[in-house]
Structure formats: C-alpha cells, structure tokens
C-alpha positions in Angstrom: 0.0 0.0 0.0 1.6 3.4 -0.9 2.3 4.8 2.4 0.1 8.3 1.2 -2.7 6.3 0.8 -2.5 5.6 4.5 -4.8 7.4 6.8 -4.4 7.2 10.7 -6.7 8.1 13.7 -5.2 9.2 16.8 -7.2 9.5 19.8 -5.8 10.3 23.1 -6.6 13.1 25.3 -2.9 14.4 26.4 -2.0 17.3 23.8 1.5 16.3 24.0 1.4 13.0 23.3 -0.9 13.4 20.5 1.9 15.5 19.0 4.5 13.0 20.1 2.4 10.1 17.9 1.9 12.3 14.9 5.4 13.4 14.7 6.8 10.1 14.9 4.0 8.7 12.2 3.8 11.3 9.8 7.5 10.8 9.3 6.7 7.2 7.0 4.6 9.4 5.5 1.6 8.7 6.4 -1.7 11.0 6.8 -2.9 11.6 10.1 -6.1 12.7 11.9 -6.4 13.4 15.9 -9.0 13.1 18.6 -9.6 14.1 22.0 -12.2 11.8 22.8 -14.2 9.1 22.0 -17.3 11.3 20.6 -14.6 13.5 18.2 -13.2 10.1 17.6 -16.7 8.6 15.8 -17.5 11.8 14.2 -14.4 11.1 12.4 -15.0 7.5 12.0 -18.6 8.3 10.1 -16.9 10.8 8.2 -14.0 8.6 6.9 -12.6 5.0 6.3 -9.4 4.5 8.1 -6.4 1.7 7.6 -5.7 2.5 11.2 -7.2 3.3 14.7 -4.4 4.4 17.7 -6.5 4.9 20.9 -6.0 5.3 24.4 -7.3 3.1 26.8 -8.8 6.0 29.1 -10.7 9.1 27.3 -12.7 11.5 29.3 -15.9 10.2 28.3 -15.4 6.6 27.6 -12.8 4.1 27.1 -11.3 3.4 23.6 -13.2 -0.3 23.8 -16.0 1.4 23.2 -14.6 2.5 19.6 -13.2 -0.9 18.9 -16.9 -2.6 19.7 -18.8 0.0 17.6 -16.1 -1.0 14.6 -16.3 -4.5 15.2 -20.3 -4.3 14.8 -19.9 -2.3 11.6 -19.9 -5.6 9.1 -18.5 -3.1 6.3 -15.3 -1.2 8.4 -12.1 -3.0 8.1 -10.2 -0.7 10.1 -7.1 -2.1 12.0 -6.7 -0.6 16.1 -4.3 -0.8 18.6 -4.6 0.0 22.1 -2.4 2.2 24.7 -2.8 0.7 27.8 -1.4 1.9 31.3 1.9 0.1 32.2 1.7 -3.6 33.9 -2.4 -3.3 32.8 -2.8 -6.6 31.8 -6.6 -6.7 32.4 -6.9 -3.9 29.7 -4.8 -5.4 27.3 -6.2 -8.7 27.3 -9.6 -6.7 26.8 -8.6 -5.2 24.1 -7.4 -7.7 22.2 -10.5 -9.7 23.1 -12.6 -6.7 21.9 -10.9 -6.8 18.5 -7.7 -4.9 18.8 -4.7 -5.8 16.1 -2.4 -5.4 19.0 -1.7 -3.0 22.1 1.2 -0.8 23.4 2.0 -0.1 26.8 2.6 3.5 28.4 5.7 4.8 28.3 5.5 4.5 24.7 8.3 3.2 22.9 8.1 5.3 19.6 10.5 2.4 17.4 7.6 0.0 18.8 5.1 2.0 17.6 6.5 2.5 14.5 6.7 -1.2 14.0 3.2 -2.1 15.5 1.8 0.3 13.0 3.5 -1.0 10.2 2.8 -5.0 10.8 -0.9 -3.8 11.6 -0.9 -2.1 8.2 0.6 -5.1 6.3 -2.0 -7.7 8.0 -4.4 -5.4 5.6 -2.5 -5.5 3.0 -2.5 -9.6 3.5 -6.0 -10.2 3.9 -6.9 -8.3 0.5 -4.2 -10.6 -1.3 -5.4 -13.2 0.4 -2.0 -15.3 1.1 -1.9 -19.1 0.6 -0.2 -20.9 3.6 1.3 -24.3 2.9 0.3 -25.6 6.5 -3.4 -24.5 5.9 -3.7 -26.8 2.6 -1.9 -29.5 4.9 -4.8 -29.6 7.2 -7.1 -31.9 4.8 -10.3 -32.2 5.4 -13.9 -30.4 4.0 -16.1 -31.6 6.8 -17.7 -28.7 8.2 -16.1 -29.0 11.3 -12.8 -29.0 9.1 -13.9 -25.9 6.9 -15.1 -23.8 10.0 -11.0 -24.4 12.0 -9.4 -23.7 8.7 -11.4 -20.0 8.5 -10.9 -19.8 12.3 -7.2 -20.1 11.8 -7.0 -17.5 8.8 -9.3 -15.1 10.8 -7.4 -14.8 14.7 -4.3 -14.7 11.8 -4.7 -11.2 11.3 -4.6 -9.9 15.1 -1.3 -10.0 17.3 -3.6 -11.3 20.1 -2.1 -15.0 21.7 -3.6 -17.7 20.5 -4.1 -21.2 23.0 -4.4 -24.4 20.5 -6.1 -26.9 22.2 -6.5 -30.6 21.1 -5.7 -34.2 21.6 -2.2 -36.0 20.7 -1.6 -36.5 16.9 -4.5 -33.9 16.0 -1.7 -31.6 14.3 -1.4 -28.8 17.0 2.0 -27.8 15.3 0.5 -27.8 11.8 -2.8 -25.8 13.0 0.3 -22.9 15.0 2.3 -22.8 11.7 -1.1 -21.6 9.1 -1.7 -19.0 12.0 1.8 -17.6 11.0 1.8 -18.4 7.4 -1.4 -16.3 7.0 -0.4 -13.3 9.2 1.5 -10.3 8.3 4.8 -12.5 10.4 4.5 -14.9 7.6 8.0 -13.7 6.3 9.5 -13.8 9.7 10.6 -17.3 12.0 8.6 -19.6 13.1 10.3 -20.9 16.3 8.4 -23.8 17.6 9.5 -25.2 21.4 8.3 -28.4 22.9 8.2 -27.4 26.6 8.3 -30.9 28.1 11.3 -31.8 26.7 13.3 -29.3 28.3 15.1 -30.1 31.5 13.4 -27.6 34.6 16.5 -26.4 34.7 17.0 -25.1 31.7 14.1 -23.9 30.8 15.4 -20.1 31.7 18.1 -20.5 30.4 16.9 -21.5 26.8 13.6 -19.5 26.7 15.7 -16.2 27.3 19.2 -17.1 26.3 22.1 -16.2 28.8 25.7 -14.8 28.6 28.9 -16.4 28.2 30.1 -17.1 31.4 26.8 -16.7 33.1 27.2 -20.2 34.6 29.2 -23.3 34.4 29.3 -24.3 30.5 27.9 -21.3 29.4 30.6 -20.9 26.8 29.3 -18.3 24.9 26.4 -16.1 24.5 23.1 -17.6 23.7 20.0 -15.7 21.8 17.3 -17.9 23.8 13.9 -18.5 22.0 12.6 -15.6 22.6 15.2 -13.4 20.9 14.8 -16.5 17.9 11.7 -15.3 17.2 11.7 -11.5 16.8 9.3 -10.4 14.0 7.8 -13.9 13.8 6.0 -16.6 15.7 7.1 -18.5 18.8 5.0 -21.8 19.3 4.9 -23.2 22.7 3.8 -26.7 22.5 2.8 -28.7 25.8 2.8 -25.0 27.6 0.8 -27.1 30.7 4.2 -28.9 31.1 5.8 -26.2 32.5 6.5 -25.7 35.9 4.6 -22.7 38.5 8.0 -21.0 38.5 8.7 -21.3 34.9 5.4 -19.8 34.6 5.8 -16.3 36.2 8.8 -16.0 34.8 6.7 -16.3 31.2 3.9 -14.7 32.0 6.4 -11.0 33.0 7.9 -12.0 28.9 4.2 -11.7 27.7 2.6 -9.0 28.9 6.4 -6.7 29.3 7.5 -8.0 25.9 10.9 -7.8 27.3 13.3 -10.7 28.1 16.9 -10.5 30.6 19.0 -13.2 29.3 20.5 -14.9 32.7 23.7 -13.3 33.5 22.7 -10.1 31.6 21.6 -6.6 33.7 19.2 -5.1 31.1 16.3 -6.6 28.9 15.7 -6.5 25.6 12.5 -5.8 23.6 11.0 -8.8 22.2 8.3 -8.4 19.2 6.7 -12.0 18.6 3.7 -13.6 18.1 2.7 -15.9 21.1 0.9 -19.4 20.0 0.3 -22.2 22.9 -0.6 -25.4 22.7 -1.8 -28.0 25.0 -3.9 -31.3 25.3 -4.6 -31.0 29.1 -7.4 -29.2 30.8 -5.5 -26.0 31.6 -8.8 -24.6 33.4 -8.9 -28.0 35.9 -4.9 -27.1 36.1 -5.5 -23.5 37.6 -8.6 -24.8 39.6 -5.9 -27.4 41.1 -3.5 -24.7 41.9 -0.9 -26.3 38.9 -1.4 -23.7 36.0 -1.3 -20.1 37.0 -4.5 -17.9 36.6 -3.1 -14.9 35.0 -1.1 -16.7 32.6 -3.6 -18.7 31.0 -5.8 -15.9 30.8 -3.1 -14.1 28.9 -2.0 -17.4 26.8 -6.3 -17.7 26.2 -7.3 -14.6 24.4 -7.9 -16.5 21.2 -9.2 -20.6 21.9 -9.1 -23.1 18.5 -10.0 -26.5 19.2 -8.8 -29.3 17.3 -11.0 -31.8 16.7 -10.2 -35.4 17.4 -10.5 -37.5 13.9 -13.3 -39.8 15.1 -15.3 -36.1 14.9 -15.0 -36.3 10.9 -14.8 -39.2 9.6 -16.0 -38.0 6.8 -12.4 -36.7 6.1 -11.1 -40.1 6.2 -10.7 -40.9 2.4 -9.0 -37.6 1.6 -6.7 -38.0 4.7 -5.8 -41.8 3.3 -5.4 -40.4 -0.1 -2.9 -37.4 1.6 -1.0 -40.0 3.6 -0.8 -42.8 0.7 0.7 -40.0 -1.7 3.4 -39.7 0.7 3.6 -43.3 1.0 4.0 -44.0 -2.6 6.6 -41.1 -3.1 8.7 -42.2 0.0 8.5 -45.9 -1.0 8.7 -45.6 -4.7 5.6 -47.8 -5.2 2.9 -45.9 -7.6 0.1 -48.3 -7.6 -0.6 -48.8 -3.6 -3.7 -48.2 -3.0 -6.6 -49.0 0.0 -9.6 -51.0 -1.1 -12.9 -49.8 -0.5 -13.3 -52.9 2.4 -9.8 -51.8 4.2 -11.4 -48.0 4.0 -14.9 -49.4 5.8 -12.4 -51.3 8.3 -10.5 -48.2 8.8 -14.4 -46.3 9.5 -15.0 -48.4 12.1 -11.8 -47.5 14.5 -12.2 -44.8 17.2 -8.7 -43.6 16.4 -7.5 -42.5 19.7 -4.1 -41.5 18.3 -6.1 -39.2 15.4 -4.2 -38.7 12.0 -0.9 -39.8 13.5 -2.2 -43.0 14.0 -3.9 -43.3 11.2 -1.0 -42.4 9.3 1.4 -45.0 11.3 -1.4 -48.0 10.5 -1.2 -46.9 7.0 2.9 -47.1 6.9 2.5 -50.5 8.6 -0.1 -52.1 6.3 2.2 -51.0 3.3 5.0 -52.6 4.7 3.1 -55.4 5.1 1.2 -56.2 3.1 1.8 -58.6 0.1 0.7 -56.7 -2.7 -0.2 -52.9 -3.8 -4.0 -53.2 -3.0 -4.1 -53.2 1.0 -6.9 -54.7 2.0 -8.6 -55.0 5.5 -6.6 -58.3 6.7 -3.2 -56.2 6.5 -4.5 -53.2 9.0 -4.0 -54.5 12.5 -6.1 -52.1 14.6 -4.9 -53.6 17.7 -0.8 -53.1 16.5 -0.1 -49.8 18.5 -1.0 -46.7 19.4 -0.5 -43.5 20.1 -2.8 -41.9 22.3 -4.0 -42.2 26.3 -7.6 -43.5 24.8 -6.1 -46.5 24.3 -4.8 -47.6 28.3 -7.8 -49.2 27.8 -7.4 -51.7 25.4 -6.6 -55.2 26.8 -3.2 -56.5 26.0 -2.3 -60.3 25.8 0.5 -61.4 28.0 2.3 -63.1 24.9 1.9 -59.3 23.2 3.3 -57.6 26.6 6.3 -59.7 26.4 6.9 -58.8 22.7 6.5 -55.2 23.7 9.4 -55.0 26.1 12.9 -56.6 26.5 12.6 -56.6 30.2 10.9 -58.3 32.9 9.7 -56.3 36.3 11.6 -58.3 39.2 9.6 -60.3 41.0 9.1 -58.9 44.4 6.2 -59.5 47.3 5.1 -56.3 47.4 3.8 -56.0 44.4 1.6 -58.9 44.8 -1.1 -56.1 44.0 0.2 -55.3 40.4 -2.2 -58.2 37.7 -0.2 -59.9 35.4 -0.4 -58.5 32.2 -2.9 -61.1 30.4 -5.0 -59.7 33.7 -4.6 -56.0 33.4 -7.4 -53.9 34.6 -8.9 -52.3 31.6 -9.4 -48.8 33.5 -6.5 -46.6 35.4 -9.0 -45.6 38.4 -9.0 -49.7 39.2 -5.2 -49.3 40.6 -5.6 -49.4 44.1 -2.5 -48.6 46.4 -1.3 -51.4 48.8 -1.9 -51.7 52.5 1.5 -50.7 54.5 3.8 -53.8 54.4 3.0 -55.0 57.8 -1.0 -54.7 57.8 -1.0 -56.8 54.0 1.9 -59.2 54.8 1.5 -59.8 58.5 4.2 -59.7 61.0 6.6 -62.3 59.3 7.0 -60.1 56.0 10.9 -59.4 55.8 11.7 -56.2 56.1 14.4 -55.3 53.1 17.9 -55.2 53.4 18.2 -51.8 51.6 15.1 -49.7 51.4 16.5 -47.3 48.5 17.3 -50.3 46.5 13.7 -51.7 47.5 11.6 -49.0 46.6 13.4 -48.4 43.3 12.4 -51.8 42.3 8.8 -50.7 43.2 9.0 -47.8 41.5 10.7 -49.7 38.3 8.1 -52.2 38.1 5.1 -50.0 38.3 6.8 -47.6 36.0 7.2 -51.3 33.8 3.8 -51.7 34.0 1.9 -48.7 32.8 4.1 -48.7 30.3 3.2 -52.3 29.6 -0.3 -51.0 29.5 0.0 -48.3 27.4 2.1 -50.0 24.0 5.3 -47.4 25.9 3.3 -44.6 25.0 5.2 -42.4 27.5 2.4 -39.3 27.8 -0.4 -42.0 28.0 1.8 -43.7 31.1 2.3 -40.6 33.2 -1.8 -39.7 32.5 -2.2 -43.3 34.4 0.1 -42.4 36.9 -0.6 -38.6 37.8 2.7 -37.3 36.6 3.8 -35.1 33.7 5.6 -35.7 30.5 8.9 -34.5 32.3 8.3 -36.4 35.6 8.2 -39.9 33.9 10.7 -38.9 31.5 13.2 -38.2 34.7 11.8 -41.8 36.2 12.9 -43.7 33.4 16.2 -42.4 33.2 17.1 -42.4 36.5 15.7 -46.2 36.6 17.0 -47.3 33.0 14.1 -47.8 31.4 14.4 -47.2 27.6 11.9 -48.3 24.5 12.7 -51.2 23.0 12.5 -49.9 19.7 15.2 -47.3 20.5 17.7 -49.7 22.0 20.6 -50.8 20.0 20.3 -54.3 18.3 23.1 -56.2 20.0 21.1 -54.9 23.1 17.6 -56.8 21.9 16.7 -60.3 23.0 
C-alpha cells in the first residue's frame, strides 16, 4: 500500500502525546487525523474510512473499547486498532485484544515499537486483500464442516497479534494448525520458532527460553539468543505449555505482557516483538482450579481458543486423509500403484482412532509394509498393533503381546503382589488401588528389606514397567495413568533405566 494512501486516527486526550504520535507517524509518511475523545473520535470514524485506529485506553468520556466494539459491529469497516494501555495493565490489554484490537502498546510509549506495531498492523491489511496461501493450511485436509469452519478460524485470529491457546488431543496436528496462523499473518516472512516445553530439563528452561551470557554459569561458553530473541518479528509456538513448571510460569507470564526478556547473567532486557501461540492437550482450566497452572497466565496465553477436533469427529475426512498419507507413501517408497480397497477403508471407519491422524498415518505405513501386494486390504491393517494416544490404556493387552513389547521383565518382588499380570490388566487406570502398608498386608513375618533405597526403586521400576506395559510405551499416556507429567516420567525412566525397545541398540535386543 503506498504509504500516502494511509490514513491514521489518533485518539488520546494528552496534547502532548498526541503530538508525540503524529510526529513520529507522519515521518513514513503517512496522513494523520487526531482526537480528543471518543465522541470526536466517531465523528471522524462516520466521516472517513481508516487503515488504522491508535486509541488510548482512558478518554474522558469513555474508554477506547467502546470505539473498537462500535467498529467491530460495523460488518463493512475494516479498520485495523491498537490499544495504549497503562503500564503492567494486563486486564486492559487482554480486553482489548479480546474486543478486536490488532495489538496494544503499553505506556511509556516506545516510539520504534510504535512504528513497527503500525506497520505489521498495516501489512496484515495488506494480507487479507491478497489473500495469502499458507502451505500448512492446505496440509490440514479435510472439507467436513467441522474442518472448513478451524481452517477460517485459523485465517481469521491470523490477522490480530492477540495470543492464540491451540487446544486438542495428541496426533490432532497442533503444530501444523500454529504454523497456518503464522503463514497467514503479516509475520508470515518472519521465523517460526516452535518449542516443545516438556522436553526441556526444569532447569534449563530459563536458560533457553531467554538465552544467557557467556560465562553466566558453568558451561555457558558463549552467548546464547534464547527462544525468545529467535523469534523477533515472527511466531514463537509453545507446545505442551501445561508442562511447565509454577516458576517457569511467572517468569513467562512478565515476557508476555512486558514483551521484554533478561538473558541470565545479563543486567538489562531486551524488547522482544513476537507472536505468542500455545498449545496443550490438558485441561488447563482443571490445572488453575488445582493450583498447577497459573491464573493470569492462562488468561493471557487464552485470548484467542481453537479447538482441534479429534479425527473420530470427521470421519468424513477419512478418504482424503488416506489419499494425503498414501501419496506420501508411494513417493517415500517408490511404489505408484498402492492403494486401500474400499473394504480396508470401511475397516478403517470403524476405528475410534485414539491416536487421530498420526495414527492413522502410522497403521497406513505398517499395512504398506506389510502387506503382500499394492491393494491393501482389511486383513493387512491390525487395529490392535499400537497406538498413540492415552484413549487407548484401555485396550486389553495379551500377556504373549506384553512380552513382545518389552525386553525386560519387572523383578519379582512381594510387594507388588497387587500389580495383575499383564494377560489380567485392569482395563481402567481408576482400578489401581495402592497397597496396604507392608506389615497390615503381609503380617508380621514379612521381611523387612535389606536396603530400602534399593527396594523401593524396584517398586517404582516395576510400576513404572507396568503402565508402560499397559499403554504399547506410550510415554504421555503412562504418566496420565500415573498422575505425573511428561517431564516427571521422562526423569523416572532415566534415572531407573528404562528405555523403548524400539530405540535400544540391536546387540542390546533379546
């Protein structure tokens, strides 16, 4: 857009800064109109279209909400607003961007941030007329109508700075659904930094989110951007955000609404402009009920909700999807002519899919391995192979399919006479019942261990053993049964050398 084609409304109330945000906008050259209040402010807007609305929070006879509402029922106006909010006013700037708002500054003023604001506000309207294709939107296949209403859901919170919360079950493409919400916003051009936050040790998490300075602790051999700093001018996409711990969390939530980072070992912050997208499959309202997720965050991380929806909520998809996933199939396998039969597609109809498209696209790479010739047909897709999702705890397991499952045995010990074998697991978690203490269960002539550490590690082992027994070694699925996070297991195993089969080495395999 030519920059004198631009028209701006300024409303504030102070004379001086008025003149402070003209100045410092009229030098990109573009036009610019003032306001004292929000009556002067809609006799302009009925005179005039605008690309862009800059309004104060406060006005002497309103707020600058109530312009953004009276816009945002106006079907026809198109004009982009930010809000200036008060300093540390994290109510108002959630409200604002909840009430419409492109994005919001926070007094003092930083004029290079309002320069920049301005301009990414102006280029999402330059996006939305040219309409931009995103390579992760025409990934998301599907035309169910649940499909068609996420994919203009996504395009639409696209052209807002306001943080987005993802939420949806494992294998329902969280990642993809983050990456179109950048690929169709005015960021598209800038990095896409996406962070898994349970695989991050707690302490590190800082550390990496923020960066640090050479010499800022042991191993800290040189200087380190941090996430944060990664994804200036673009998108950073926090997957598993309910993974992280409370004091991770206020350390966050002082990035987000300060939009300012302090690199450990380093005295002064640095401004941060990114995008914030979250994404979770817990309950994060249950979390902050429970006193595990903090309040304020989520309410700051939740200003824009998209639900994913789980695969056995459109079916309907299911023949595109096999088509999508076989193409890739054929391509990676060099084998043109495989191809699902109608019968293997009515098999596949009849699964609940618990691990969504990901497992639907790891039965599909299994059936073409295994199958004997290019037409897969319902005898070569094993429902009942492995999953990939906590749904499936439930599904009984046969003690001959256990033992092919792992390459170790728990060690027999009495007090875990309560743990069923696994041709006898209970088919619910909430069955698990704790033991009695040693001496109530086993009577007075239980021996007491030599070594309790050494005891109680084998406890720990074995149950650890045996909900991943029960879950196919689906580590998220296994802490769900157990009450622990992603992290917390992850820790478990290692300390008690429990790996995946699959990942050991082959020398190491019996």
């Amino acid at each position: 857009m030519n920059p004198a084609d631009v028209r701006i409304l300024i409303v504030d109330d102070e004379p001086d800064l008025r003149e402070l945000y003209t100045l410092s906008l009229v030098h990109e050259g573009w036009q610019i109109d003032v306001a004292d209040s929000v009556a002067q402010a809609r006799e302009h807007l009925s005179r005039r279209r605008y690309a862009l609305m800059l309004t104060d929070m406060r006005l002497p006879d309103g707020e600058g909400l109530e312009l953004l509402r009276w816009l945002e029922g106006q079907p026809d106006r198109h004009e982009r607003s930010i809000v200036i909010t008060a300093y540390g006013s994290a109510g108002n700037a959630v409200a604002a961007l909840k009430a419409g708002a492109f994005d919001y500054l926070s007094k003092p003023v930083d004029l290079a941030a309002l320069r920049r604001t301005v301009h990414a506000a102006i280029a999402t309207a330059d996006a939305q007329v040219q309409a931009p294709t995103s390579s992760a939107l025409q990934r998301m296949v599907g035309e169910s109508d649940v499909m068609r209403a996420l994919k203009q859901t996504l395009q639409r919170v696209a052209r807002s700075m306001a943080p987005v919360l993802i939420h949806g079950e494992s294998g329902t493409g969280k990642e993809l659904a983050a990456k179109a919400v950048h690929e169709c916003s005015a960021r598209a051009n800038g990095p896409f930094v996406p962070v898994n936050c349970s695989a991050i040790p707690e302490q590190l998490l800082e550390a990496e989110f923020f960066g640090y300075r050479k010499g800022a602790f042991t191993g800290a051999m040189a200087d380190h951007a941090g996430f944060f700093v990664a994804a200036q001018g673009g998108t950073l996409f926090l997957d598993e955000i309910g993974e992280l711990p409370l004091a991770m969390q206020a350390k966050l939530l002082r990035a987000v609404q300060e939009r300012r980072v302090r690199p450990v070992g380093e005295t002064a912050e640095i401004a941060v402009d990114v995008r914030l997208v979250s994404a979770t499959h817990r309950h994060l309202e249950r979390m902050v009920e429970q006193g595990q997720f903090r309040q304020d965050l989520f309410y700051r991380l939740n200003v824009i909700a998209v639900a994913l929806p789980p695969l056995r909520d459109r079916l309907d998809d299911l023949p595109l999807l096999v088509e999508a996933l076989l193409g890739d199939i054929r391509r990676d396998n060099a084998r043109p002519g495989l191809r699902l039969s109608p019968a293997a597609l009515q098999h596949l109809r009849r699964h609940r899919f618990p691990g969504n498209v990901r497992e639907l696209e790891n039965l599909l790479h299994r059936a073409a391995a295994l199958a004997a010739h290019d037409l897969i047909g319902p005898d070569d897709i094993d429902l009942h192979s492995g999953g990939a999702s906590a749904a499936q705890v439930q599904a009984p397991i046969a003690a001959s399919q256990a033992e092919d499952l792992l390459d170790w045995t728990a060690p027999p010990m009495p007090g875990l006479a309560y743990l069923p074998a696994p041709s006898t697991v209970a088919q619910d978690a909430t069955e698990f019942q704790p033991p009695e203490p040693p001496m109530t269960r086993f009577g007075a002539s239980f021996a007491l261990p030599p070594d309790l550490g050494v005891y109680l590690d084998q406890v720990e082992r074995s149950i650890l053993c045996e909900a991943l027994r029960r879950t196919r070694f689906n580590r998220t699925a296994a802490a769900q049964l157990l009450g622990l996070n992603l992290r917390q297991i992850r820790y478990r195993m290692e300390r008690l050398a429990i790996r995946d089969p699959a990942e050991a080495p082959p020398e190491d395999r019996s």
